[in-house]
C-alpha positions, 0 to 999 in steps of 0.5 A, spaced: 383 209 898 380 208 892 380 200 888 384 205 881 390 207 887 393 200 884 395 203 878 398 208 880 407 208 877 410 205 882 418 203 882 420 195 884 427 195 888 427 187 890 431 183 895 434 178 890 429 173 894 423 177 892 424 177 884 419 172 882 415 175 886 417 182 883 416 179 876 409 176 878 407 183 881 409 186 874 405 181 869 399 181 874 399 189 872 400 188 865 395 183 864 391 187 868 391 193 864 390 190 857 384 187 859 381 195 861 378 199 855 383 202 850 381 209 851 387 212 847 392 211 841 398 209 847 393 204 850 392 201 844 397 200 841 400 197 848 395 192 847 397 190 839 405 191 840 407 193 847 404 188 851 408 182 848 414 185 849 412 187 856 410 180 858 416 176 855 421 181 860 417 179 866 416 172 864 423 171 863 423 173 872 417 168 872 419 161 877 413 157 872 413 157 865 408 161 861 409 158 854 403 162 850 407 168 851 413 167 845 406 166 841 405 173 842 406 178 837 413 179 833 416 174 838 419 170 832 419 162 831 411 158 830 405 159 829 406 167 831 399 170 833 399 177 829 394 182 832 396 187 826 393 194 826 386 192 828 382 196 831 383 193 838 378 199 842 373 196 836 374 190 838 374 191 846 367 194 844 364 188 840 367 183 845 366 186 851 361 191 852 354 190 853 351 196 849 347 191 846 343 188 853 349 182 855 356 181 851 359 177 847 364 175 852 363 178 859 370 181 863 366 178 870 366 173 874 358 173 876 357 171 869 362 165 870 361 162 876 354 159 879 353 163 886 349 169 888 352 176 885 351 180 891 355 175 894 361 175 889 362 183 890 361 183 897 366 178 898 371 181 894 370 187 896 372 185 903 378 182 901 379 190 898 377 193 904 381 188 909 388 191 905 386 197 906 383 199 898 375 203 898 371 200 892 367 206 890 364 204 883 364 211 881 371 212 882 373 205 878 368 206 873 367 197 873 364 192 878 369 190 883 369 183 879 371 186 873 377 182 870 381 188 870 380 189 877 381 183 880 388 182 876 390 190 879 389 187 886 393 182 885 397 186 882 397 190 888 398 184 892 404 181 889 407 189 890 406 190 898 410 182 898 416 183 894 417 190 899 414 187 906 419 184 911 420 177 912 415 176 918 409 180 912 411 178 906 408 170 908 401 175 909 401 177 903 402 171 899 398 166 903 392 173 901 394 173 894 393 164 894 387 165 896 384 170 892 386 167 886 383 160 887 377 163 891 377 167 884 380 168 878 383 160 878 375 159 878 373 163 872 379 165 867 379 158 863 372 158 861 373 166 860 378 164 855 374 159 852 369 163 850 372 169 848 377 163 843 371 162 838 370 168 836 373 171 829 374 179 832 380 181 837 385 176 835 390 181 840 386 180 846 384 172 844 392 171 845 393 174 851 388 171 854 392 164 853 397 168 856 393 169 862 389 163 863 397 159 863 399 165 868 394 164 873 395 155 873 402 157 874 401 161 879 396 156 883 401 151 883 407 156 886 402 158 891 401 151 893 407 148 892 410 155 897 405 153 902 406 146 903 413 147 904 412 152 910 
């Protein structure tokens, strides 16, 4: 199975004591969506106007606060950040791509963290590969450390908890606590804090407020799950 079956449409039917899970799954696959490159008009205008509204509907099922999501888009009340028409498939270019030699802003984890690349890619495609995902770079179209991917897995991770039997669920869980804090936990912020000095890409400045508030959340709703096990 390719890394790119994560994406695939899928329909959340949750036991009432799986909805936060439910909700967390749900805004793992958006984020995970808006930070792939916009190939089409659908796709970007998701990333200006739809992903805010998306994202207020799972933050609402959260079990933890996301507070950066009512400062996106038309939510109304303070300092509102308003993505406008801009070009955000422009944008994701002059911030993301590396046309030029290296990107202004990098979407992987091997230009934030101080260990060996063959390393970080063999470790994250062995968490794929144990859950039953093949990494196939040609079928992904990115590295398996991309954001978007990493995010997808997840995702992914989140979705087979809210599903699983009382005696699999905790696998899942206790898989997806440990793939955030071996991973994204260690690089989002300062992915955040890169892309936050930049002028260009105001949408994809605020939603990444959104994910690095996201993932601190869910850090400490892992922990807090496992020391009550």
């Amino acid at each position: 199975m390719s890394v790119d079956a994560m994406n695939s449409p899928i329909e959340l039917c949750p036991r009432d004591d799986r909805r936060a899970s439910a909700a967390r799954s749900q805004f793992y696959k958006i984020l995970s969506g808006v930070f792939n490159y916009p190939a089409d008009a659908a796709q970007s205008d998701f990333v200006r106007r739809g992903a805010a509204e998306a994202l207020r509907d799972a933050a609402a099922g959260l079990p933890f606060l996301v507070p950066a999501v009512a400062m996106l888009g038309d939510a109304g009340g303070g300092d509102v950040v308003e993505p406008g028409d801009e070009d955000v498939a422009l944008a994701y270019t002059s911030l993301f791509d590396n046309c030029g030699g290296r990107p202004a802003v990098p979407l992987h984890e091997k230009d934030y963290v101080q260990r060996d690349t063959k390393q970080v890619w063999e470790e994250l495609i062995r968490f794929y590969e144990h859950f039953g995902l093949g990494y196939d770079l040609k079928a992904s179209g990115e590295w398996p450390d991309h954001l978007g991917t990493e995010l997808q897995f997840l995702h992914y991770l989140t979705f087979l908890e809210t599903g699983a039997p009382d005696d699999a669920a905790g696998t899942y869980a206790a898989a997806a606590g440990d793939f955030l804090e071996r991973h994204l936990a260690n690089w989002v912020p300062k992915f955040a804090d890169n892309l936050a000095g930049k002028a260009e890409g105001a949408a994809y400045v605020a939603l990444a407020q959104v994910l690095v508030q996201f993932v601190a959340g869910e850090v400490e709703w892992n922990r807090s799950r496992r020391a009550l096990q």
